[in-house]
N, C-alpha and C positions, 0 to 999 in steps of 0.2 A: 187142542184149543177149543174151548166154547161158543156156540152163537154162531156157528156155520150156519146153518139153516137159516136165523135169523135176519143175517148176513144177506144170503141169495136172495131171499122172498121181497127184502124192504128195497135192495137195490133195483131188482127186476120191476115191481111196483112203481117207483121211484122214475125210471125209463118208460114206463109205458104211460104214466100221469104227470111226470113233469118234462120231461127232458125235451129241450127245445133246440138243444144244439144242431143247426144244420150243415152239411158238406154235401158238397156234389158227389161225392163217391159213396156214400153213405147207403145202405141196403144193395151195394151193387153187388150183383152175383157172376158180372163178365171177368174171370180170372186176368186176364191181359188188364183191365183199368183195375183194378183193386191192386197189380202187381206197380204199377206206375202211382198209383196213389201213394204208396206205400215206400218205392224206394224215394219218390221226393220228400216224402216224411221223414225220412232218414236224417235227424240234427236241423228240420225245418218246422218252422210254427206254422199253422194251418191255416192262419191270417194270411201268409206270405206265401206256400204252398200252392192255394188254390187257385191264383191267377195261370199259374206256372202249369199245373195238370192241366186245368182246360184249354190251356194253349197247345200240350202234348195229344192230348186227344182231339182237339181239332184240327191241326195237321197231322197224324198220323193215327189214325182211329183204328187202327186194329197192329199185331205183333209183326206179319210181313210188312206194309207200308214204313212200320220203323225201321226194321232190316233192312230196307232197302235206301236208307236217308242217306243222303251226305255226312260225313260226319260232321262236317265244318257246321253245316244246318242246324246238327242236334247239338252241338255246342253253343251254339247260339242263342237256339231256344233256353239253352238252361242257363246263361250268363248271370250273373247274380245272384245265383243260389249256393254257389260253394260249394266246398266237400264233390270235388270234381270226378275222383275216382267212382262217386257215384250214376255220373252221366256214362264214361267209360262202360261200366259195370252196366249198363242200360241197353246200348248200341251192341255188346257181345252177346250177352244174353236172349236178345231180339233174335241176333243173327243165328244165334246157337237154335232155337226153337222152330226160328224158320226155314231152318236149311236139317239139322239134324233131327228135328220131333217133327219135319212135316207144317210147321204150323199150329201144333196141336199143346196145349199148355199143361203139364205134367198134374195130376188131380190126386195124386198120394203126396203124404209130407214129408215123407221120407227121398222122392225122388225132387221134391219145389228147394228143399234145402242146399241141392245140390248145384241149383244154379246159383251163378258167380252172380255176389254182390247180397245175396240171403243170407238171413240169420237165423235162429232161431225165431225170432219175433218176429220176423216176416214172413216166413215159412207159416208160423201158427197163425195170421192175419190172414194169408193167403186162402191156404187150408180149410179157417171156419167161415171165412165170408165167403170165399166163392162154392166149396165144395161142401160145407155145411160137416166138415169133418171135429170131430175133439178133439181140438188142441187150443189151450190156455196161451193168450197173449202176457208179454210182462212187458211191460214199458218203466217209466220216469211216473206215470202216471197210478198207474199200477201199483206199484213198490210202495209208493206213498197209502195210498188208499188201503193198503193191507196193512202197512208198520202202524199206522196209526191205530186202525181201527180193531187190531190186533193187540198192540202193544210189544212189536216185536223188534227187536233193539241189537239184532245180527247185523253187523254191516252189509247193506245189500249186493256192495261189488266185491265182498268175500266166496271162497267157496262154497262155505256151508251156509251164507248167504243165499247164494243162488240157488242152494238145492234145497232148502226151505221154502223158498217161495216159489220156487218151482211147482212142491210137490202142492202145497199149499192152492195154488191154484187150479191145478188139476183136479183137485177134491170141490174146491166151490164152482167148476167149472155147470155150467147146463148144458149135459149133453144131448139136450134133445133138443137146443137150439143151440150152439154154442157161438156162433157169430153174433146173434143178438146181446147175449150175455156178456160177448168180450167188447163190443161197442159201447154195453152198456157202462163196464165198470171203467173204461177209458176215459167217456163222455164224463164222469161222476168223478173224476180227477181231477179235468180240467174245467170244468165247470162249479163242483161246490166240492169238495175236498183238494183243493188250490193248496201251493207250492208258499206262497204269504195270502195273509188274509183268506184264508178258508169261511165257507160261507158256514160255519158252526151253526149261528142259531136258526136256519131251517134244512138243517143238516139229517135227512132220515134216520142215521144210524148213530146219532148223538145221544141215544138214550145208553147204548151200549157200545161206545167206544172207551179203546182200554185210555189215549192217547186226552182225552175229554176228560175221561174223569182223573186222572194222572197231572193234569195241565203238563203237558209232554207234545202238543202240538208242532211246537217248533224243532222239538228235540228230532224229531223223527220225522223220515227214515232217518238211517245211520248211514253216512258212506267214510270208508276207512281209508280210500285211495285220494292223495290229492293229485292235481296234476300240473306237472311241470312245463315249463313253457323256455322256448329257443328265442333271443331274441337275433334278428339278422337285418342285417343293413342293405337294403336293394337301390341302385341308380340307376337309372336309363337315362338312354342319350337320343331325343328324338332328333335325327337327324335330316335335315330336310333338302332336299335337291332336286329343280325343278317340277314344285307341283308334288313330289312324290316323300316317300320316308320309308325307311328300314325295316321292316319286323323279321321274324322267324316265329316256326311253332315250337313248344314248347317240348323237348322228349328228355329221356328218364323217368328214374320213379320217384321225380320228388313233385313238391304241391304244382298246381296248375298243368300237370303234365296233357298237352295238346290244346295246349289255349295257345294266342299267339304275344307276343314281345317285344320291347326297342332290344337294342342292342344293351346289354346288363354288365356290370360290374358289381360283385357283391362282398361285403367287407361285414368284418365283426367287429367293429366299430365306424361309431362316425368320422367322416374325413373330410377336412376342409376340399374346397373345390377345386383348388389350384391345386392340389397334391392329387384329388383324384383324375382331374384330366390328363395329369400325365402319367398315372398307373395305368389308364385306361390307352396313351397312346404306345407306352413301355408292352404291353401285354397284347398290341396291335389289334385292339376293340375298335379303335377310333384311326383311319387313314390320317394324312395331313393334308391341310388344309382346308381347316374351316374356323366359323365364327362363333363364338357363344352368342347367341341374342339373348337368353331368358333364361332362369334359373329357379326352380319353384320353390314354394314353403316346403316344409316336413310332410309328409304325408304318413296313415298310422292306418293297418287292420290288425285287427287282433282274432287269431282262428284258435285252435281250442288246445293247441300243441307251440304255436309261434305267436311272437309279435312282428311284423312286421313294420320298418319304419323305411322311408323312402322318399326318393327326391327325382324330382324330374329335368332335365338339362336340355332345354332347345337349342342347336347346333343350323347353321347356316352350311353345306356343303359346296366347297367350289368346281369345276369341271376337274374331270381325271380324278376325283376323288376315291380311293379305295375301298371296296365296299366290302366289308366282316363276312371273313366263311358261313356259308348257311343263310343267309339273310336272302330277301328279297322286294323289290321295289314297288310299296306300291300306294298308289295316286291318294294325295290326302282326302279326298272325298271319297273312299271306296272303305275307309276303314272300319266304317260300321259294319261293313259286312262280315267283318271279321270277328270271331269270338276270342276276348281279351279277359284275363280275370278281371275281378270286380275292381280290384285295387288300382286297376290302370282305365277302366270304362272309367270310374267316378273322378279323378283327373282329368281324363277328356272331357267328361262333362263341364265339370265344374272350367 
């Protein structure tokens, strides 16, 4: 490919005379915060992100103090951000580090990859920002910023996709700074080579992009995978008895695992409510005797694999009422303390 060089010099230029984008984690060389920046980056915009890190490094400002959290705490702190296996994946790896490495945060790329919840691109994030090692980040941002300005029209979530851009980056990489160079070509993504509305006309490397002169903008990247989505019908039953209501934590390995819960009936179709009440009392989710008082709208999330559609059922509980294996009582005022997906916080709220 042509215009490599060209490529590096206008970008790096480009970063040290225009680039304005700021983040709190931004030049940080503390591997532990680059590692927390990084996995809350993980399927999060950095608008939403950054309240969320400073919140983790202010209570827990180094990898033991998070070893040492509650879990219940660190679920908390991350409520609202989703993609929960990635808080999981935060709380083990803390403890793996603090207890099996001492403390001590692995500085080869080969050994950062290894911990649960790394990727490749976090591994190389890890790597060139903290330890100033050569390794080429690929993002969403990335891929773009190359198809375009390349003209390279490989599906990016193909194999010989990935090993294209792979290799591809490793060659315009700057290895004598290469953390600068991978912030820079990130920043230069989301900032003026954007996903719609690219900022073309003061675009550095509009003199020699393949994508500009092509009018292929839009066309590229190429992705070849699309993805499919589950759709599942969730009801809970908040049930309420003196002052207090039902939850459980969540366990298996499906979404929200170790957030907490009402008591759930889940159906693959919608069902009127007189027919679920009493699958629900048929499958001895619900004891006898109580009251409906309140019944919600529809409620919708949409995650990146499911839709979720859901309905809320406020229950009156009489004395003697039998209370769902697993479950536990606890005071309707106390429930903030609890970490709950987003899908049942934004109900409560609302």
């Amino acid at each position: 490919m042509k215009n490599k060089k060209y490529f590096g010099e206008k970008l790096i230029k480009w970063d040290r005379n225009h680039n304005t984008r700021h983040m709190p984690w931004k030049g940080e060389r503390d591997p532990y915060r680059v590692w927390v920046s990084e996995i809350i980056l993980q399927q999060t915009r950095v608008e939403q992100g950054t309240a969320y890190y400073q919140r983790f490094i202010g209570r827990w400002p180094d990898v033991k103090s998070l070893a040492a959290a509650r879990e219940d705490e660190v679920y908390k702190a991350w409520e609202g951000l989703g993609y929960y296996t990635r808080c999981r994946n935060l709380i083990a790896t803390a403890r793996h580090i603090a207890g099996a490495l001492d403390g001590r945060f692995p500085d080869r790329y080969e050994d950062i990859l290894q911990l649960r919840g790394v990727g490749t691109y976090t591994a190389a994030a890890i790597a060139s920002f903290a330890f100033r090692l050569p390794h080429a980040v690929l993002d969403g941002n990335v891929f773009r910023v190359l198809a375009r300005f390349f003209g390279i029209d490989t599906p990016v979530d193909s194999p010989g996709g990935k090993k294209l851009f792979s290799t591809l980056s490793a060659e315009l990489l700057d290895r004598s700074n290469p953390g600068a160079y991978n912030q820079a070509i990130m920043d230069f993504g989301a900032v003026v080579c954007k996903p719609q509305q690219p900022a073309c006309g003061i675009c550095p490397l509009a003199a020699k992009c393949v994508a500009m002169r092509d009018q292929r903008i839009r066309e590229l990247p190429v992705k070849g995978k699309s993805i499919k989505q589950r759709t599942r019908y969730f009801h809970y039953f908040i049930v309420e008895q003196g002052g207090a209501v039902y939850v459980r934590k969540r366990t298996g390995n499906d979404i929200w695992k170790n957030l907490y819960e009402f008591p759930l009936l889940e159906t693959g179709r919608p069902v009127p409510a007189r027919r679920l009440l009493q699958m629900a009392g048929t499958r001895r989710l619900l004891g006898e005797g109580y009251r409906v008082k309140k019944i919600s709208e529809d409620y919708l999330q949409k995650l990146t694999h499911q839709v979720i559609h859901g309905r809320f059922y406020h229950l009156s509980a009489k004395a003697g009422w039998t209370v769902p294996e697993g479950f536990e009582k606890v005071a309707a005022g106390q429930l903030q303390e609890r970490p709950f997906p987003k899908f049942i916080t934004s109900y409560l709220r609302d």
